[in-house]
N, C-alpha and C positions, 0 to 999 in steps of 0.2 A: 598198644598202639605202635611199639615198636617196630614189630614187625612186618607190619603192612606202608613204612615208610620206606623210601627208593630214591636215589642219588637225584638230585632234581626237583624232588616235590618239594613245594612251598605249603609253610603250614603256619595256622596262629597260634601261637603256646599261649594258655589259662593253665594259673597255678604258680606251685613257688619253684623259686629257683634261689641258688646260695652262691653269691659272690665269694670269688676266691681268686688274688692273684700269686704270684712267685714268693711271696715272703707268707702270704698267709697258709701255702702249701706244703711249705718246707714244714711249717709250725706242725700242721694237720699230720706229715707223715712222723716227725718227733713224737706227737702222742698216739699215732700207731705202732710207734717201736717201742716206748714204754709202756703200752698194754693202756692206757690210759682214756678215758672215755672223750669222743670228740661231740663238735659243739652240734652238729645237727648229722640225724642219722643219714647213712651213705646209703641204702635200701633205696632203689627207687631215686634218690635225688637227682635232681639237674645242676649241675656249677656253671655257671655264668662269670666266665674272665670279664673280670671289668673293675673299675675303682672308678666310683663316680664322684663327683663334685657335690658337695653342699646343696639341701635345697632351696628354692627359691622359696620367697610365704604362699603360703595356700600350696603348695606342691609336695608330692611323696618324697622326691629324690631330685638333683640338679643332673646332666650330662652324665649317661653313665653307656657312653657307650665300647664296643667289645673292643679288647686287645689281642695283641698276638699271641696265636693259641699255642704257635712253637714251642716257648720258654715253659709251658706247664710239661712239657711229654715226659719230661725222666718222672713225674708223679704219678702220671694218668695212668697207664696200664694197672698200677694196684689198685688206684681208686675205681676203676670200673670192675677188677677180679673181690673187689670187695660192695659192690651193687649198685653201683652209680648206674645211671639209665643212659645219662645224657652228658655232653659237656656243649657251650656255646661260645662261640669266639670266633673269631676271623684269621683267614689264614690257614693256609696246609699243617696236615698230621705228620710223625715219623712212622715210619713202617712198624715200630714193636706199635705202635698207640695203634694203627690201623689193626693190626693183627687182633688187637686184646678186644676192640671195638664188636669184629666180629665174635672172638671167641665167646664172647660176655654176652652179647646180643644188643650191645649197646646202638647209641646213633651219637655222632658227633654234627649240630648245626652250626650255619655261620648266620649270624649277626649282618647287616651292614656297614663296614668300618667310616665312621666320621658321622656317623647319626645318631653319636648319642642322647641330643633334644629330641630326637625323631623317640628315640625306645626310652628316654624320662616319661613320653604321655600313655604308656600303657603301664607303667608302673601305677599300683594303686595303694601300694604298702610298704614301708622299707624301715628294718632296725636293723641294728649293731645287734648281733648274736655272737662273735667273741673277738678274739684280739684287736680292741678298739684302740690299743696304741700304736697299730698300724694306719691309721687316718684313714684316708681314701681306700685304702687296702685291706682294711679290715671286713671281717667274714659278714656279711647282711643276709638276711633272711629276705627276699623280693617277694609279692605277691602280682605279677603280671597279668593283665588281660589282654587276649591277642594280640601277641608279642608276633609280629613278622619273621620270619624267619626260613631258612632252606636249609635242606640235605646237602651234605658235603660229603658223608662219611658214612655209609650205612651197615646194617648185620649181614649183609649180602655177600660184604667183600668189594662194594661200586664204592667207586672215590671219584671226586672229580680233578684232581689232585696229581695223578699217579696211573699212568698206564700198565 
């Protein structure tokens, strides 16, 4: 699907995607440097910046909507040389993250910023899969159904971003 995506196009994401912010990254690349196995495979995954709030009853997930994708770049370029598909978050790339995006054939989307009751109702599933003593910040497994979303960043080399 990759690569028939292009800077611009709006699409609805079905399927999982793995919350991870700044503290649960750091963690993720500690047990890439110790050879150590991490909590969901990077093949193919989508990461979703975000740390949501508690849910409501009857709900998957409370507010989980995307943060600044800035703060993740000094991790992303490995995590997409090691098969990340996707990253989703709000806010501009750095040029190595842009680089690696194409090189990997990845796609970087954004989110809406301040919607995150808007992308709780396409959540349909959501657990703690590891560092749960980071709270809100801890790594979830999401199971989304047409999750709103646009190109930002594509395998083309298009940014909307960056002339």
């Amino acid at each position: 699907m990759v690569p028939q995506l292009h800077v611009g196009d709006q699409i609805l994401l079905t399927g999982i995607l793995y919350t991870a912010r700044d503290a649960a990254h750091k963690r993720l690349m500690a047990l890439l440097d110790a050879g150590e196995p991490l909590p969901f495979p990077l093949e193919d995954s989508v990461i979703y910046y975000c740390g949501s709030t508690p849910p409501p009853p009857g709900t998957a997930i409370g507010a989980c909507g995307p943060t600044t994708s800035s703060r993740m770049d000094p991790y992303t370029p490995r995590l997409y040389g090691l098969g990340v598909c996707a990253t989703v978050g709000k806010g501009e790339r750095d040029a190595a993250t842009c680089a690696a995006i194409r090189q990997y054939g990845g796609i970087y989307l954004c989110a809406i910023g301040g919607a995150g009751a808007l992308v709780a109702r396409h959540v349909r599933d959501s657990r703690i899969i590891a560092f749960e003593d980071l709270g809100c910040e801890a790594i979830k497994q999401l199971t989304v159904e047409e999750l709103p979303l646009f190109v930002a960043v594509d395998c083309h080399g298009g940014t909307l971003f960056h002339k």
